[in-house]
C-alpha positions in Angstrom: 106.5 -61.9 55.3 106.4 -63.6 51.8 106.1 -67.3 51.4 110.0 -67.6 50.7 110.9 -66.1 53.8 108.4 -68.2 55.9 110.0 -71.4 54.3 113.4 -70.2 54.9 111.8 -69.5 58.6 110.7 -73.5 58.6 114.1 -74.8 57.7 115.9 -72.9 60.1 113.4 -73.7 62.7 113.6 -77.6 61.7 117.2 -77.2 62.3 117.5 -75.4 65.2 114.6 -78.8 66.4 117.7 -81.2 65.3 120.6 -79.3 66.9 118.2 -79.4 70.5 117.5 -83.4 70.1 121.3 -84.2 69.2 122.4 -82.0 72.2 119.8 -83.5 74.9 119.6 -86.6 73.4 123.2 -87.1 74.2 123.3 -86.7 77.8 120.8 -89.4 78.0 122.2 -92.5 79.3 123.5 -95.2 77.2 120.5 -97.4 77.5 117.7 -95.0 77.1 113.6 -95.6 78.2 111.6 -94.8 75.0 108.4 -96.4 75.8 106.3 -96.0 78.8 103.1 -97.5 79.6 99.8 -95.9 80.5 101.4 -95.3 84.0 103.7 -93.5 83.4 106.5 -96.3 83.9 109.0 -97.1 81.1 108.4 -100.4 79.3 110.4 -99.9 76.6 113.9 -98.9 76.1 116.8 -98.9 73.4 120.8 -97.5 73.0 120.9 -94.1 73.2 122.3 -93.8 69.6 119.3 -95.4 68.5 116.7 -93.0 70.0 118.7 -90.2 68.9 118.3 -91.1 65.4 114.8 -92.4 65.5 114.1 -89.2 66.9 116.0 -86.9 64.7 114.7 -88.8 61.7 111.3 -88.2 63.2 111.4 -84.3 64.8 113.3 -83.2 61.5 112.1 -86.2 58.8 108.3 -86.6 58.8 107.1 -82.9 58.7 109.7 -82.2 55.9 108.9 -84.7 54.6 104.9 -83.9 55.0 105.7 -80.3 54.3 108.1 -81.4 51.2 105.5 -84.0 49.4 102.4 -81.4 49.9 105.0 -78.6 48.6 105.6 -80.0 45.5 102.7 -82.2 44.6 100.3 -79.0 45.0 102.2 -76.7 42.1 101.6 -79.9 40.0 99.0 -78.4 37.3 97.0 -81.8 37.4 97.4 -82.0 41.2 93.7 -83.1 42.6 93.5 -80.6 45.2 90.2 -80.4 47.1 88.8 -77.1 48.9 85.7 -75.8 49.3 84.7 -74.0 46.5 87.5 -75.5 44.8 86.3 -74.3 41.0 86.2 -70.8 42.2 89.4 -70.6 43.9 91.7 -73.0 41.5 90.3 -70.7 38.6 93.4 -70.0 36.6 93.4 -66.5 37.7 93.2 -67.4 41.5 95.4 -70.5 41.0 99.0 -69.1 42.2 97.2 -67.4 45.0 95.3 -70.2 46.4 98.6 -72.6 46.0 100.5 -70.0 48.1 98.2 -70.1 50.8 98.0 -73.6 51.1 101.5 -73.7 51.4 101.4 -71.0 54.1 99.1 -73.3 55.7 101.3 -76.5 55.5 103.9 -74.3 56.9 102.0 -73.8 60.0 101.3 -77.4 60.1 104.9 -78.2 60.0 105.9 -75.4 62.7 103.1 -77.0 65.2 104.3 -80.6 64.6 108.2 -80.1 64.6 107.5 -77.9 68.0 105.0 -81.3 70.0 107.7 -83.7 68.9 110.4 -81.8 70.8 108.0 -81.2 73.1 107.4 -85.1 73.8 111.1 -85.8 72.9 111.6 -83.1 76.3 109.6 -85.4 78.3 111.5 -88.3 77.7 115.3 -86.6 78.4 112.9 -85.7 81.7 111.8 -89.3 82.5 115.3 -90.4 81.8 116.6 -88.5 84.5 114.4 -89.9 87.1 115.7 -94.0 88.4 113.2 -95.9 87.2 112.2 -93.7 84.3 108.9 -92.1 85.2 107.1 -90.0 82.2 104.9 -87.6 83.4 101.5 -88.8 81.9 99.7 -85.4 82.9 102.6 -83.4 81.0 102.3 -85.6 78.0 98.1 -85.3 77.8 98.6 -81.7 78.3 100.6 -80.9 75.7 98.7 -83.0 73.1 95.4 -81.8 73.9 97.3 -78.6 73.5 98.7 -79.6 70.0 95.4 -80.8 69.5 93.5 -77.5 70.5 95.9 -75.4 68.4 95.2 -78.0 65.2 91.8 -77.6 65.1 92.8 -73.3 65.4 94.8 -74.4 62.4 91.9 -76.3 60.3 89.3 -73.9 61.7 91.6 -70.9 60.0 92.4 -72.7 56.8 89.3 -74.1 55.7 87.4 -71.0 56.7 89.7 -69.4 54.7 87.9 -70.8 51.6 84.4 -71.3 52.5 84.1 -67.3 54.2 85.9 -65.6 51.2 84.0 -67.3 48.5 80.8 -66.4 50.7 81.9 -62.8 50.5 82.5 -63.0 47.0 78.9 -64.4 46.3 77.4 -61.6 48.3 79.2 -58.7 46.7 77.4 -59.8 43.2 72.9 -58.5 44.5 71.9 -58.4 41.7 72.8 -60.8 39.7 71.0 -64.4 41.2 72.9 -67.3 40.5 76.2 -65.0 39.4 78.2 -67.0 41.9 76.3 -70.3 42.0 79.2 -72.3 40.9 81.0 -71.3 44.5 78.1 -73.6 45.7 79.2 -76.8 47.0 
């Protein structure tokens, strides 16, 4: 799949996120609990137009925008971009390749954030159905240690990207010591 289709792929999956917080977000009731406290009890609460915007701005606005900014500011020519190895791989010649991959990578990044904040927007039509709101605290932990577990999957994968190809590079040039010093960090 080439990097158009995968961002075509993110928008649709953004807004197929809005679409299921505008549907479940409006059978909530009118006054809806939006903040609970370590127990689990709701502590906080606001109309239910409100959450439905603050949450659509949130599930569909911060990882566009996140995705967006890093998008654009990264095919910037004078963009201070920092990798590993980062005079070997944005070498004019590896440039175009290194700036797709990165925003491969922030795809991914956007897919996993868009999918936890319907996941903890979920929870809270589910503690809203319950009188007096109850969030399930384990259900919550869970699924961030999740979304924590598959971001450091995501980091492992992308900066190992960098440091294990330029450390294949360097040992494909025996011969020659100090031919690919400068992938050094």
């Amino acid at each position: 799949m080439n990097l158009g289709s995968r961002s075509l792929l993110f928008v649709l999956f953004v807004a197929v996120a809005a679409a299921f917080v505008w549907l479940t977000s409006m059978r909530l009731p009118s006054m809806v609990a939006s903040h609970f406290a370590d127990s689990g009890a709701a502590n906080g609460f606001m109309p239910r137009g409100v959450y439905a915007w603050f949450m659509l701005a949130l599930v569909v606005g911060l990882p566009a925008f996140m995705v967006g900014l890093t998008w654009v500011s990264i095919a910037n020519p004078k963009a201070r971009i920092n990798v590993p190895n980062k005079d070997y791989w944005l070498a004019p010649e590896r440039r175009a390749e290194t700036i797709e991959f990165l925003r491969t990578g922030i795809l991914w990044f956007g897919f996993m954030l868009v999918a936890f904040l319907c996941y903890v927007h979920w929870l809270v039509v589910l503690a809203n159905r319950v009188q007096p709101a109850q969030l399930a605290n384990t259900w919550f932990i869970g699924g961030l240690v999740a979304f924590l577990a598959a971001l450091l999957v995501w980091l492992k994968v992308f900066l190992g990207h960098f440091r294990q190809s330029a450390s294949s590079i360097e040992s494909t040039s025996p011969g020659k010591p100090g031919a690919a010093s400068h992938l050094k960090r």
